[in-house]
C-alpha positions as CSV (number, residue, x, y, z in Angstrom):
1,X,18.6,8.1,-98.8
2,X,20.0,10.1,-96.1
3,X,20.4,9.0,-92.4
4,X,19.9,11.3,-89.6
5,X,22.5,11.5,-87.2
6,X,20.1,11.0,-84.4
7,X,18.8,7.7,-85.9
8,X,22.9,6.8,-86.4
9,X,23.6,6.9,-83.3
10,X,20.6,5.0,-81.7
11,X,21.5,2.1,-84.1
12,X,25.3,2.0,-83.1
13,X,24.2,2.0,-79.3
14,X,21.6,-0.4,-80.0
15,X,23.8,-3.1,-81.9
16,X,25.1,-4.9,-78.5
17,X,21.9,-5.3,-77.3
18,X,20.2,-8.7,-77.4
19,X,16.8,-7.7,-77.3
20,X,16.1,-9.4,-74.2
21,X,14.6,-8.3,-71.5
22,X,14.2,-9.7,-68.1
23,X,11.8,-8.2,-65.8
24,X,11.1,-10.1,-62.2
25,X,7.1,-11.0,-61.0
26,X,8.2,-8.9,-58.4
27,X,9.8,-5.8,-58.3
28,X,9.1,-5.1,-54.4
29,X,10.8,-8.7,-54.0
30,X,13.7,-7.5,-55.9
31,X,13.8,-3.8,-53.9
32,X,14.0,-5.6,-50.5
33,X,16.3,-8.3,-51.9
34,X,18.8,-4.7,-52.7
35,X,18.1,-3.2,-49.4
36,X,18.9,-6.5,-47.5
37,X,22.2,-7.4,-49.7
38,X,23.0,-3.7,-48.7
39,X,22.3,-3.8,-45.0
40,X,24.5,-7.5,-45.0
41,X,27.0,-6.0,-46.5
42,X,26.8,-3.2,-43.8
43,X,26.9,-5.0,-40.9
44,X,29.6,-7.3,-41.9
45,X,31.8,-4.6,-41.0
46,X,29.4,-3.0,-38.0
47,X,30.1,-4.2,-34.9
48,X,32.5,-1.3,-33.0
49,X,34.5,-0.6,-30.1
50,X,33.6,-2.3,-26.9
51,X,31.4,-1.1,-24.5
52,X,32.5,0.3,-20.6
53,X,36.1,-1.5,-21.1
54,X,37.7,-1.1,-17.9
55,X,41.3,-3.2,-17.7
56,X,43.6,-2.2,-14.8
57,X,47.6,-3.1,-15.2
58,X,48.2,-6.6,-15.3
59,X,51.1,-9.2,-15.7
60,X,50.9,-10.7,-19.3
61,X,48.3,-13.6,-19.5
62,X,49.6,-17.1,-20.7
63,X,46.1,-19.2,-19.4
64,X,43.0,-18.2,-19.1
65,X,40.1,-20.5,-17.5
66,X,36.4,-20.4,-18.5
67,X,34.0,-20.7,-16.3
68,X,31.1,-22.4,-17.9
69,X,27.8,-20.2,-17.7
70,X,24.7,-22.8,-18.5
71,X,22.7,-19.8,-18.8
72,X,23.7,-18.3,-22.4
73,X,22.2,-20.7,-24.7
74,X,24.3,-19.5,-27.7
75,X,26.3,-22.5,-28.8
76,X,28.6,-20.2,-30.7
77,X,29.8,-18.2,-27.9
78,X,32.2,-20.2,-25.5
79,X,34.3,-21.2,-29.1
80,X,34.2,-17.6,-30.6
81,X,35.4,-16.4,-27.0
82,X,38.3,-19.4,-27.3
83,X,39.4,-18.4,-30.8
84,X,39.6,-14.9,-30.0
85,X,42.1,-15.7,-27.1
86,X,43.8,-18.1,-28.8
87,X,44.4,-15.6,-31.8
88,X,46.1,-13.2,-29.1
89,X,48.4,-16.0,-27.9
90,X,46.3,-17.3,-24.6
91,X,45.8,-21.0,-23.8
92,X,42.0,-21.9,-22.4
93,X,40.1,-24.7,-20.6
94,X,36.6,-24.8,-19.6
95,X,34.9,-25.6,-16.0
96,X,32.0,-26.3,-14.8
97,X,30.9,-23.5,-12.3
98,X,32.0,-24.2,-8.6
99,X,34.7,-26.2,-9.8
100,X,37.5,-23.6,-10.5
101,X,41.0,-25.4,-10.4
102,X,43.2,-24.3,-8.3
103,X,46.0,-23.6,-11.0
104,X,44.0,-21.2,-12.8
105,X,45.9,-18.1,-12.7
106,X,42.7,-16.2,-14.3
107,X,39.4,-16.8,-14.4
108,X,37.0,-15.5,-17.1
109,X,33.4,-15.0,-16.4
110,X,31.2,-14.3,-18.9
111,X,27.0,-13.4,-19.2
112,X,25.5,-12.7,-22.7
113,X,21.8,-12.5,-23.6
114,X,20.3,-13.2,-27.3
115,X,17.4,-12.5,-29.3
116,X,15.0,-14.3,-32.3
117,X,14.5,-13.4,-35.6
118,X,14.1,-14.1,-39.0
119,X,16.7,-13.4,-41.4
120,X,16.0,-11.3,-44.8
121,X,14.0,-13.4,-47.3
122,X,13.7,-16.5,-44.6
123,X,10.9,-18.3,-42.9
124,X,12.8,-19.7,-39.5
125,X,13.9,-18.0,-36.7
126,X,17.6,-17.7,-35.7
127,X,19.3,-16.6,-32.5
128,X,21.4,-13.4,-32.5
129,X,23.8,-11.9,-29.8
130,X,22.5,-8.9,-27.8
131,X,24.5,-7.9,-25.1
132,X,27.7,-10.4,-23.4
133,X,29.9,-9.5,-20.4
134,X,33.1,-10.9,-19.7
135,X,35.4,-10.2,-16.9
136,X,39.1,-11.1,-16.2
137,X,39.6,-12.3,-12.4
138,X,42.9,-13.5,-11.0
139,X,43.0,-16.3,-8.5
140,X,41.8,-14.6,-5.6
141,X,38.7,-12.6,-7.3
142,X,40.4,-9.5,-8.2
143,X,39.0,-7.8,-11.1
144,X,41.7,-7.5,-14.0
145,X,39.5,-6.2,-16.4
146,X,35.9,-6.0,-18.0
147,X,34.4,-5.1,-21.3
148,X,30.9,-5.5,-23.0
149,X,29.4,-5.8,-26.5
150,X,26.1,-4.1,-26.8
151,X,24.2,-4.4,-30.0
152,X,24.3,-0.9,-31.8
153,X,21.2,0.9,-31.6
154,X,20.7,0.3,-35.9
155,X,20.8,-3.2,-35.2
156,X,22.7,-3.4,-38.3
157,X,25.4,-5.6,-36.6
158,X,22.5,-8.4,-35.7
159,X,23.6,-10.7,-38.1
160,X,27.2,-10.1,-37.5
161,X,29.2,-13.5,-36.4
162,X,29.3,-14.0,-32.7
163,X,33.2,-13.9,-32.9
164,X,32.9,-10.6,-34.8
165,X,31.1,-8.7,-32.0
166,X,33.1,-9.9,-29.0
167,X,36.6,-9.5,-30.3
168,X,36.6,-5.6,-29.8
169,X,35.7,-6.6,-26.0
170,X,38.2,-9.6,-25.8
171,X,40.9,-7.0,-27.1
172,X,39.9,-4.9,-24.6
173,X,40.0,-7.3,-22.0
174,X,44.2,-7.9,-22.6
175,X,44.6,-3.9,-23.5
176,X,46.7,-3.1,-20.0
177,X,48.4,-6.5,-20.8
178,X,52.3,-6.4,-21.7
């Protein structure tokens, strides 16, 4: 009996096969399942450049206060903020607003705005970083520099850590900075 060499080969290929087969209830689940590992992925490394940087020569800065903004209700923010100065070097302490101390050398005021949403393949709502602007002053108000995040206009950085989309501003913040 002869064996065609077509029917050879599609046994040799088919030997490491285990006949198995798995197949999901949903292939549309498993499509937007792709697409949202994809666009994670993505945005993990999203987040760019900051936005209207604007840092004017300045001494090197050793101490930075924060003046507390009770008005940005992301919990994340003040210690991302923190972490990215400490990273870079600069020391930081928190006040209450209207109660600068007077041995602050610079003050840094911040605003930032969030939005809701639901993450891919979740029921609840979580908060995500929008917009924040923070601005270096020295002692007596003068502006030492000023940068902004801005979510990109994808939105694929919305899921991006808070720390993650203001470091490019806090860099730019120190940029004219020895």
């Amino acid at each position: 009996m002869a064996i065609d060499s077509r029917a050879a080969i599609a046994l040799l290929l088919s030997l490491p096969l285990s006949g198995c087969l798995v197949m999901t209830p949903s292939p549309s689940l498993e499509a937007a399942n792709l697409i949202g590992t994809v666009l994670v992925g993505a945005s993990s490394v999203a987040p760019g450049d900051a936005q209207y940087a604007i840092a004017h020569p300045h001494d090197a800065i050793t101490r930075v206060c924060i003046e507390l903004n009770p008005t940005v209700a992301l919990s994340d923010f003040v210690p991302a903020v923190q972490s990215e100065l400490r990273e870079r070097g600069i020391d930081s302490r928190l006040y209450d607003t209207g109660m600068q101390p007077l041995d602050c050398p610079v003050v840094l005021n911040y605003t930032a705005f969030l939005d809701w949403d639901r993450r891919m393949m979740s029921d609840g709502y979580a908060a995500y970083l929008t917009f924040a602007s923070l601005t270096l002053r020295n002692q007596h108000g003068t502006v030492l520099a000023s940068a902004n995040y801005e979510i990109g206009r994808t939105g694929l950085d919305k899921w991006s850590s808070t720390r993650a989309k203001i470091s490019p501003a806090v860099k730019a913040l120190l940029a004219d900075a020895p």
